[in-house]
N, CA, C and O atoms as a printed pandas DataFrame, in Angstrom:
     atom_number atom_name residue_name chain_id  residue_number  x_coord  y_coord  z_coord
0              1         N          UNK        A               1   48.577   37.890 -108.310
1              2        CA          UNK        A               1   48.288   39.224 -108.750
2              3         C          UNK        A               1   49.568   40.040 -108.929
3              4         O          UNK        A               1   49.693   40.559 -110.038
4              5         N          UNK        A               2   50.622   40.263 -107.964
5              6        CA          UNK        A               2   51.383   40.491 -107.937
6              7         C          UNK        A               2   52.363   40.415 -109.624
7              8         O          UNK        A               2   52.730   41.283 -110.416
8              9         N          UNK        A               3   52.460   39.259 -109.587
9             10        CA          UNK        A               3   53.019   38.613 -110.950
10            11         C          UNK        A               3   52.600   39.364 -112.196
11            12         O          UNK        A               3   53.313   39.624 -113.166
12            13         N          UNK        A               4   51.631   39.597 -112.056
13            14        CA          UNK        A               4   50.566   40.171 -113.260
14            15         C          UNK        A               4   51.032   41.358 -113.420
15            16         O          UNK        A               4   51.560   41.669 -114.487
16            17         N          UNK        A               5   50.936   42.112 -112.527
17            18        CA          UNK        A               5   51.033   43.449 -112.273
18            19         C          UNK        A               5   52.466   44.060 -112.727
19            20         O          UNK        A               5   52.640   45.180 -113.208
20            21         N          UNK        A               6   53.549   42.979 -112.444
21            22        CA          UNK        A               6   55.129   43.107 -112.953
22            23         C          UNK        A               6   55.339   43.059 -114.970
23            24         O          UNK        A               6   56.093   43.615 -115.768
24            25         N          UNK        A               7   54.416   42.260 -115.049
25            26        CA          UNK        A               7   54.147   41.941 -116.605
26            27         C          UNK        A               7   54.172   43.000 -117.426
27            28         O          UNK        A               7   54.632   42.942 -118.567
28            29         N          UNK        A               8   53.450   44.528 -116.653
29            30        CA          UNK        A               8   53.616   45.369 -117.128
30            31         C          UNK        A               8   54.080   46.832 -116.476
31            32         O          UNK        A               8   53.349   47.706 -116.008
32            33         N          UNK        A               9   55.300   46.818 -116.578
33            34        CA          UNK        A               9   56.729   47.384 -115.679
34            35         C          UNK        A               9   56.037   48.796 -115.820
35            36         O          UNK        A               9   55.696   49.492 -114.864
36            37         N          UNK        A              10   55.864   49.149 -117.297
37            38        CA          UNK        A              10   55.481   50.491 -117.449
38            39         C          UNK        A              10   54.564   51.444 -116.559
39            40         O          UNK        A              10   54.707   52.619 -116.218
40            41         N          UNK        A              11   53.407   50.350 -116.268
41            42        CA          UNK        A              11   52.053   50.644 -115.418
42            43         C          UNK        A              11   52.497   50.695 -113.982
43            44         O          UNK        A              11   51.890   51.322 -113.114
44            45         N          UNK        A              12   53.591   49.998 -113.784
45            46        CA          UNK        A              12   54.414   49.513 -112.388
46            47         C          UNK        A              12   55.193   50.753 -111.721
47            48         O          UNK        A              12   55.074   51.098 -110.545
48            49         N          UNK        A              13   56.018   51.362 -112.695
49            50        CA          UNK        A              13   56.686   53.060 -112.975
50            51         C          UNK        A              13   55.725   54.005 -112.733
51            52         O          UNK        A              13   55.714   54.783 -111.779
52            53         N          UNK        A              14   54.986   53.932 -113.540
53            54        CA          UNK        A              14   53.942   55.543 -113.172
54            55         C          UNK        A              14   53.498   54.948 -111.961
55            56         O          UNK        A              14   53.059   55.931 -111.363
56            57         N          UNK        A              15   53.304   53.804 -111.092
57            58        CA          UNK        A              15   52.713   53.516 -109.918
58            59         C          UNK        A              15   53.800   54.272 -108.408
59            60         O          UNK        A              15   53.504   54.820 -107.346
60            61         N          UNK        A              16   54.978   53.937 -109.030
61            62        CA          UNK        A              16   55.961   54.377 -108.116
62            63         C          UNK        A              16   56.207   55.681 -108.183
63            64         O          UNK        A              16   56.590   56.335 -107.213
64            65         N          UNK        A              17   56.014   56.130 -109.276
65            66        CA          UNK        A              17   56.156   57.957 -109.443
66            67         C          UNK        A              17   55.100   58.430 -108.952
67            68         O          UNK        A              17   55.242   59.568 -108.506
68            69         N          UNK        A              18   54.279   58.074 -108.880
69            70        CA          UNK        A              18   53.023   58.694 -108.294
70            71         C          UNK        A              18   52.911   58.505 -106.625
71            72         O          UNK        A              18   52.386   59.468 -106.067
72            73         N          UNK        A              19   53.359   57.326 -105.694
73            74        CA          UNK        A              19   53.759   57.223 -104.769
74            75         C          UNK        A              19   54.592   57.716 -104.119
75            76         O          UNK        A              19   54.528   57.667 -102.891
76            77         N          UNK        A              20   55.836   58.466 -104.918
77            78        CA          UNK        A              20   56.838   58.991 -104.313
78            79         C          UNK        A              20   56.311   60.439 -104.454
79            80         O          UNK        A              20   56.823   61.319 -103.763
80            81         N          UNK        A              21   55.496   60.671 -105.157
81            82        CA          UNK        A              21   55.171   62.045 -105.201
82            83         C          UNK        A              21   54.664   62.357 -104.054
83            84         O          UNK        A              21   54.880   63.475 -103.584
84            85         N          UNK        A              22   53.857   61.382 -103.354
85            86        CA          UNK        A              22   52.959   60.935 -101.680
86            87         C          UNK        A              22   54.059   61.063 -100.364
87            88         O          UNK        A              22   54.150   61.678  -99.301
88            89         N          UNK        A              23   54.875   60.001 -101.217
89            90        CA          UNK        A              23   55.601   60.019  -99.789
90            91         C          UNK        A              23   57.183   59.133 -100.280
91            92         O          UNK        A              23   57.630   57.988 -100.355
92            93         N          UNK        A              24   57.449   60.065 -100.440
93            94        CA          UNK        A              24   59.206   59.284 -101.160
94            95         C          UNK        A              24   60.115   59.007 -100.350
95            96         O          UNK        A              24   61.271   58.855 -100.745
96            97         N          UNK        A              25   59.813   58.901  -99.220
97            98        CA          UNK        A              25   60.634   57.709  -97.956
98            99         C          UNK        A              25   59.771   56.505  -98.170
99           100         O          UNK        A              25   60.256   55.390  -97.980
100          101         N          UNK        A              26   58.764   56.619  -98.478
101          102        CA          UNK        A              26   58.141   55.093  -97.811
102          103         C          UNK        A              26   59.118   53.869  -98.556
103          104         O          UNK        A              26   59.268   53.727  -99.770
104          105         N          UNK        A              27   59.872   52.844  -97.213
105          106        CA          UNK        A              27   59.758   51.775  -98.095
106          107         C          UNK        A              27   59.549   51.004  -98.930
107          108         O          UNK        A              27   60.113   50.534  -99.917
108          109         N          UNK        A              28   58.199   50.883  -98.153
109          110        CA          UNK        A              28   57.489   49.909  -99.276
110          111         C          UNK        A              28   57.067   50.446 -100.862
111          112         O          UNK        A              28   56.319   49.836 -101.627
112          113         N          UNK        A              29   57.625   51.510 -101.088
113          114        CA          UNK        A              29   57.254   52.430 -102.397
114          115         C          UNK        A              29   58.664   52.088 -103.240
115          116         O          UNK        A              29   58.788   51.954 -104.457
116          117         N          UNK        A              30   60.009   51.958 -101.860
117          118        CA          UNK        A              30   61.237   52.059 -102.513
118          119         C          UNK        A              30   61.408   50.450 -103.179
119          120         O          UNK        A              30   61.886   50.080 -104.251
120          121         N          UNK        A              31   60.779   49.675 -102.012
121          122        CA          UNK        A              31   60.737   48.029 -102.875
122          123         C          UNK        A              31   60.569   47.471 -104.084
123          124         O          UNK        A              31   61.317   46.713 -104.701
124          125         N          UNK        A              32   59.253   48.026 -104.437
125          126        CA          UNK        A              32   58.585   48.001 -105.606
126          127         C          UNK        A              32   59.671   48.852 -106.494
127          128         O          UNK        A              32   60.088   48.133 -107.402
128          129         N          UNK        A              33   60.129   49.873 -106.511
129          130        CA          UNK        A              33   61.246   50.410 -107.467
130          131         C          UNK        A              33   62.380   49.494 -107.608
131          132         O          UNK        A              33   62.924   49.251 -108.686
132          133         N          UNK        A              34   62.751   48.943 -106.359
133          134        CA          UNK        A              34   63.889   48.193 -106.559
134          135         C          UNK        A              34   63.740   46.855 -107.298
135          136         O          UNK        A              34   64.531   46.216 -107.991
136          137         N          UNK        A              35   62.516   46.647 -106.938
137          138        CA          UNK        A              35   61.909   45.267 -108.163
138          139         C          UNK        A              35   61.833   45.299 -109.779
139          140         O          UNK        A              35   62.253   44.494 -110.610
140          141         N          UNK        A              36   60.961   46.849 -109.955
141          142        CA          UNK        A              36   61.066   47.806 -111.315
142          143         C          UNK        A              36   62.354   47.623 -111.837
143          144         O          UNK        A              36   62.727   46.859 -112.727
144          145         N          UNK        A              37   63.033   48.495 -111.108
145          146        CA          UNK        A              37   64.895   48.284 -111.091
146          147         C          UNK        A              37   65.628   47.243 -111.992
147          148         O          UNK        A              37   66.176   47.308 -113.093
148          149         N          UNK        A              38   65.373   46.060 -110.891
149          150        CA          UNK        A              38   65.944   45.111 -110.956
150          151         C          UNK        A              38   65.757   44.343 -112.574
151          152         O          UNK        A              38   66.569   43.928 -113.401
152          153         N          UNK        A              39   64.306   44.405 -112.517
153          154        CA          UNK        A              39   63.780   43.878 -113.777
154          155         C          UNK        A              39   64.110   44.533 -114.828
155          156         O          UNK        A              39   64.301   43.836 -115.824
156          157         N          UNK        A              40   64.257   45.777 -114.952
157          158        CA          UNK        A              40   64.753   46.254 -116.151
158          159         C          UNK        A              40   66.107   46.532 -116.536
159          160         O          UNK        A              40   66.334   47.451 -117.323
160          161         N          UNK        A              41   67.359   45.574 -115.887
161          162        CA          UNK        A              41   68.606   45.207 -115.709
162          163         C          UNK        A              41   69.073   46.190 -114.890
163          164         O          UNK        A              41   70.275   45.978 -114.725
164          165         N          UNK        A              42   68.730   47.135 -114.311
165          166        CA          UNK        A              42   69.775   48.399 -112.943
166          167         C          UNK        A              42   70.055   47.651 -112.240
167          168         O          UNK        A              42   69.234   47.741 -111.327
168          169         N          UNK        A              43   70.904   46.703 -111.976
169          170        CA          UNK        A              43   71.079   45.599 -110.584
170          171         C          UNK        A              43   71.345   46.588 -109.655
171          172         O          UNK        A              43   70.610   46.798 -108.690
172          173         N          UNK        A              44   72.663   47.394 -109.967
173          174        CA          UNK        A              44   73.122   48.060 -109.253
174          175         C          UNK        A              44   72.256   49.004 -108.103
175          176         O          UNK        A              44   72.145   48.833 -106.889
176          177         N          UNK        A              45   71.802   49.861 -108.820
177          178        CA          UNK        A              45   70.670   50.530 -108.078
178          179         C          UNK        A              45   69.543   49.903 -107.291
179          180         O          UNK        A              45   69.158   50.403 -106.234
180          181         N          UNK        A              46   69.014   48.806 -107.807
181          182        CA          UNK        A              46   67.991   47.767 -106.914
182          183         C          UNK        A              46   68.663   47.274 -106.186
183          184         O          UNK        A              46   67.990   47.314 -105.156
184          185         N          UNK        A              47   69.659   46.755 -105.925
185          186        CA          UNK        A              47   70.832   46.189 -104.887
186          187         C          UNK        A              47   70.669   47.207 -104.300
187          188         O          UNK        A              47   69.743   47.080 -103.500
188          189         N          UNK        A              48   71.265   48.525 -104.284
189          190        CA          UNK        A              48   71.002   49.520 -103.166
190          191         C          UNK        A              48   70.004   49.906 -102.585
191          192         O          UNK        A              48   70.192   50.105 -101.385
192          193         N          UNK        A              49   68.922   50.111 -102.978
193          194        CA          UNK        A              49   67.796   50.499 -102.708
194          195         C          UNK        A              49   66.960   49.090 -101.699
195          196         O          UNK        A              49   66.445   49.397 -100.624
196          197         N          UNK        A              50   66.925   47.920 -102.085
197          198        CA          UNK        A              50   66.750   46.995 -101.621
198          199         C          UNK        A              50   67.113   46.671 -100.358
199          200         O          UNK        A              50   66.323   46.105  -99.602
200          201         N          UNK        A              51   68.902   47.146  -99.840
201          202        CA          UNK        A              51   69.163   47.011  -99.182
202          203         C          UNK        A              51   69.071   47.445  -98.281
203          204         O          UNK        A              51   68.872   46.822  -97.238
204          205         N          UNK        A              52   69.239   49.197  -98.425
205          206        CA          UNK        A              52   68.005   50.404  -97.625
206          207         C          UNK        A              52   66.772   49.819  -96.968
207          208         O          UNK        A              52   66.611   49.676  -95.756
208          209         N          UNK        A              53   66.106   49.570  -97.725
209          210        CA          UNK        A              53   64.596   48.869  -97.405
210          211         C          UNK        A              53   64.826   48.169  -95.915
211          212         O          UNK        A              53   64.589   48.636  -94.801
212          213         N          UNK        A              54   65.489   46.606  -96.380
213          214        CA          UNK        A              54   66.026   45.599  -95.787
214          215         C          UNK        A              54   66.236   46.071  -94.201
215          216         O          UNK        A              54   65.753   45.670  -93.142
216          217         N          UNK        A              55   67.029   46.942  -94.489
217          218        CA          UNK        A              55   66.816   47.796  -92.885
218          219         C          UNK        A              55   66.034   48.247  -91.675
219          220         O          UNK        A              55   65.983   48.283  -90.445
220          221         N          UNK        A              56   65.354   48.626  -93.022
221          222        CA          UNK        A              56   64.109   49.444  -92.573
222          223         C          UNK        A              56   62.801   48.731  -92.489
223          224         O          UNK        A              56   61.884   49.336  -91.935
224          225         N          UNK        A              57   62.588   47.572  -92.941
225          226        CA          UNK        A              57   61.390   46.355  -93.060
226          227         C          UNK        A              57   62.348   45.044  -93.596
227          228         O          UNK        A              57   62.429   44.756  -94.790
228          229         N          UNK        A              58   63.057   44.298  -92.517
229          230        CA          UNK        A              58   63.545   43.189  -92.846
230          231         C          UNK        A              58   62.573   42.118  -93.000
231          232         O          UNK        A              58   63.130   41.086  -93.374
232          233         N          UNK        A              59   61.126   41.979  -92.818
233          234        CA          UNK        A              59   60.076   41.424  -93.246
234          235         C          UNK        A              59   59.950   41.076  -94.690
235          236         O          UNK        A              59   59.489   40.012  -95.102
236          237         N          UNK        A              60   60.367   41.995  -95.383
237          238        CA          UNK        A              60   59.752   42.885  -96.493
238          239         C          UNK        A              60   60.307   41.997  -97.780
239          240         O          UNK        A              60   61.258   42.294  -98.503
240          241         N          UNK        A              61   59.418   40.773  -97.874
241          242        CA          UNK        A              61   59.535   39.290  -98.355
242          243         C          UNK        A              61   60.094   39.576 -100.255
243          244         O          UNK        A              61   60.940   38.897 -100.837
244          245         N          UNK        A              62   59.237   40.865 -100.905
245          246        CA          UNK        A              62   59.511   40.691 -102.200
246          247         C          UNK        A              62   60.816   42.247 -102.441
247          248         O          UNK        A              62   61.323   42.614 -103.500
248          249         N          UNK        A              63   60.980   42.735 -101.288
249          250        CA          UNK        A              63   62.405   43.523 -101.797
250          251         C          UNK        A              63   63.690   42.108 -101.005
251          252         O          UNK        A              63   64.830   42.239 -101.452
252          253         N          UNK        A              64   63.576   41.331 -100.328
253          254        CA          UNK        A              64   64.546   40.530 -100.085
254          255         C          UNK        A              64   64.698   39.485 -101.140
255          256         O          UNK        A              64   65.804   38.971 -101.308
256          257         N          UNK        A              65   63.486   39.069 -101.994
257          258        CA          UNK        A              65   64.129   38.422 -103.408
258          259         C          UNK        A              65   64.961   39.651 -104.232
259          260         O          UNK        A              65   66.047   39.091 -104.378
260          261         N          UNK        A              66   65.068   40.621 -104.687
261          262        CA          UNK        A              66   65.548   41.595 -105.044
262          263         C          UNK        A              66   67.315   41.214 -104.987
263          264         O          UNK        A              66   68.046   41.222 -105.977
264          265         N          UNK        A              67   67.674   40.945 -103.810
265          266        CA          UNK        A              67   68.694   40.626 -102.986
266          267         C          UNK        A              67   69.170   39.258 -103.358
267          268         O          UNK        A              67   70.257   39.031 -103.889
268          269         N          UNK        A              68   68.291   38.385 -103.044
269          270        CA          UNK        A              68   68.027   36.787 -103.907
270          271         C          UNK        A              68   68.693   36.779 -105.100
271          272         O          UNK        A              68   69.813   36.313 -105.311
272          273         N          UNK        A              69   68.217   37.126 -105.596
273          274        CA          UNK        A              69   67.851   37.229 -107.022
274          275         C          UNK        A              69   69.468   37.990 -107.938
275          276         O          UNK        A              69   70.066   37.791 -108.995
276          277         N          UNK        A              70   69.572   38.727 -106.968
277          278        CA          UNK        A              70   71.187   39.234 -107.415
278          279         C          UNK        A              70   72.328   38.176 -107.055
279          280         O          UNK        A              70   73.209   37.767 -107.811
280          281         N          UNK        A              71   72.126   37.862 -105.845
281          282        CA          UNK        A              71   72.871   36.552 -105.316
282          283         C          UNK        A              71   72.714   35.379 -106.140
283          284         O          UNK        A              71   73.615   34.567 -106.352
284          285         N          UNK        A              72   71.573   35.318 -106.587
285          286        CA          UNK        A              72   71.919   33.775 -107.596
286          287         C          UNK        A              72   72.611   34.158 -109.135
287          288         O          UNK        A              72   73.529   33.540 -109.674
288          289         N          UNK        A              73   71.880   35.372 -109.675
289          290        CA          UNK        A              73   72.826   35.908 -111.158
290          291         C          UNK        A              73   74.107   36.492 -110.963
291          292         O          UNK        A              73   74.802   36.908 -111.890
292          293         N          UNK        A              74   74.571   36.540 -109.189
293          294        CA          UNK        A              74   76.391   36.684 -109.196
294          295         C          UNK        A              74   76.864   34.984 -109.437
295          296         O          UNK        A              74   77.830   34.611 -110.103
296          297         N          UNK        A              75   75.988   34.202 -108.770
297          298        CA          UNK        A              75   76.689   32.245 -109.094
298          299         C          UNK        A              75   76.737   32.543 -107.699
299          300         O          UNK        A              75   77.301   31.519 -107.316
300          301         N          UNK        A              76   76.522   33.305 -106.537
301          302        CA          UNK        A              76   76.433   33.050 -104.769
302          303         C          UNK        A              76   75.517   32.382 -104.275
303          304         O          UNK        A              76   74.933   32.780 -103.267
304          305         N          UNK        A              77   75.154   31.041 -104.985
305          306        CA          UNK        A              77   73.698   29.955 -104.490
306          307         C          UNK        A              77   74.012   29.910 -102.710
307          308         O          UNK        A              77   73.098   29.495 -101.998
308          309         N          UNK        A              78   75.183   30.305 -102.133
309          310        CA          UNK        A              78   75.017   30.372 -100.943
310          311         C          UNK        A              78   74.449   31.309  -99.909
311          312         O          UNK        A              78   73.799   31.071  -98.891
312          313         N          UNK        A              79   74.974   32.729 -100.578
313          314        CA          UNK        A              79   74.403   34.133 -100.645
314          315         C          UNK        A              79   72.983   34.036 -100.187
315          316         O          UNK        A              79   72.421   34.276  -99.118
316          317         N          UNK        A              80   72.466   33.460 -101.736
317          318        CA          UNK        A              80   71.380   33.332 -101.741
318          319         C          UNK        A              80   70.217   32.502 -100.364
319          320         O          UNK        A              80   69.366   32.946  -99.594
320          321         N          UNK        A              81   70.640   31.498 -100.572
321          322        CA          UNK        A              81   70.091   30.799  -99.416
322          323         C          UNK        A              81   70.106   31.155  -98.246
323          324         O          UNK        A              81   69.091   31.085  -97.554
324          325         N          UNK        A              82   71.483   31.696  -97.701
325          326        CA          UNK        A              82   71.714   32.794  -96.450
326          327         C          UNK        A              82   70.461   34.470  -96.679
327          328         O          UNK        A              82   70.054   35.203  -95.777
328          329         N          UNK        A              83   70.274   34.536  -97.676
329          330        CA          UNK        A              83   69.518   35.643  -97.351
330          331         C          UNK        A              83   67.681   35.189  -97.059
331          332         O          UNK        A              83   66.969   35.663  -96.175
332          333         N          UNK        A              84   67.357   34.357  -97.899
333          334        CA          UNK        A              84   66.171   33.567  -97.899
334          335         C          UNK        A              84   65.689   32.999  -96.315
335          336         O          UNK        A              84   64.597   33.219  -95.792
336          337         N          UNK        A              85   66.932   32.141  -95.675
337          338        CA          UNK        A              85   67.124   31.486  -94.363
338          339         C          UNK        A              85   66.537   33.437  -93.351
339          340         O          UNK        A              85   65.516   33.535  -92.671
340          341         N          UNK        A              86   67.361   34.400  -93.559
341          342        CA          UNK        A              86   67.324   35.385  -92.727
342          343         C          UNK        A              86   65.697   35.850  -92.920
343          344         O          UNK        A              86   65.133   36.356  -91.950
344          345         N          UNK        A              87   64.926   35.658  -94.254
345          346        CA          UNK        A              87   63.778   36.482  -94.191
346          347         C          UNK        A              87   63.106   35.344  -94.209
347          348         O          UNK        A              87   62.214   35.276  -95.056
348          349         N          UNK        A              88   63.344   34.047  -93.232
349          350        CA          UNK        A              88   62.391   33.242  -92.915
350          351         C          UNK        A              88   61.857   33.376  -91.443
351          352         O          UNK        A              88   60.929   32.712  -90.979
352          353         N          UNK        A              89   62.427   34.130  -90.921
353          354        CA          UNK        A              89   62.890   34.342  -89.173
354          355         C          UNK        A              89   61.673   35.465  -88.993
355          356         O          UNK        A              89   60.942   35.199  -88.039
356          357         N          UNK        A              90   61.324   36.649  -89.716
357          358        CA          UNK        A              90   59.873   37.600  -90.120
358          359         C          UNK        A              90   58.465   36.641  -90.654
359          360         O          UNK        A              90   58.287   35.724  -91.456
360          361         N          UNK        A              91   57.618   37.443  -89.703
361          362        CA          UNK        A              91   56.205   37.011  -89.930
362          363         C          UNK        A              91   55.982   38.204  -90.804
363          364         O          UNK        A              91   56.200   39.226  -90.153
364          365         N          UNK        A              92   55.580   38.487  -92.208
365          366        CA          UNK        A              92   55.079   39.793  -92.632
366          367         C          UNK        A              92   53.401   39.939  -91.646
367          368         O          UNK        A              92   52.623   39.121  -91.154
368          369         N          UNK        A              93   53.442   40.945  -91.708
369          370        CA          UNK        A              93   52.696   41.922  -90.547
370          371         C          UNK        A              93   51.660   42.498  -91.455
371          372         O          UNK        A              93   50.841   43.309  -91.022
C-alpha cells in the first residue's frame, strides 16, 4: 500500500501539509516529507530531515531508507549497510 500511495507524490504533499497543519513536530509527518523530499530529487533536505527523525524514532524503518538510499546514490554500499544493520536492532512498535 505504501508503494502505491508514493506513485502519487502529489496526493502524498497535500497529505503532509495537512498534517503539519495538525501537528508540525510530529515525526512521523516529518518522515513521510523526507521520503516526498527525497523522491522528488531534495536529497539535501530529506537527508536532514530524516536524520532529525532518526533521533527522535530510530525505529522509524521507512525514514531510515531515506538515509539508505542516499548512502547507496553517494557509491557508500558500506554506509549503507551500516545504517540498515543499525535499524535492524528496533522492533517497530
Amino acid at each position: 500500500m505504501e508503494e502505491a500511495l508514493f506513485d502519487d507524490l502529489g496526493l502524498v504533499e497535500r497529505f503532509v501539509l495537512a498534517a503539519f497543519a495538525l501537528d508540525p513536530e510530529n515525526p512521523r509527518v516529518l518522515g513521510i516529507k523526507a521520503s516526498v523530499d527525497y523522491k522528488r530529487g531534495n536529497r539535501e533536505e530529506a537527508v536532514k530531515v530524516a536524520r532529525e527523525v532518526i533521533e527522535k524514532i530510530p525505529e522509524n524503518i521507512t525514514t531510515r531508507l531515506v538515509l539508505v538510499a542516499d548512502r547507496v546514490d553517494a557509491g557508500d554500499n558500506e554506509g549503507a549497510l551500516k545504517l540498515l544493520d543499525e535499524g535492524l536492532v528496533y522492533k517497530e512498535s
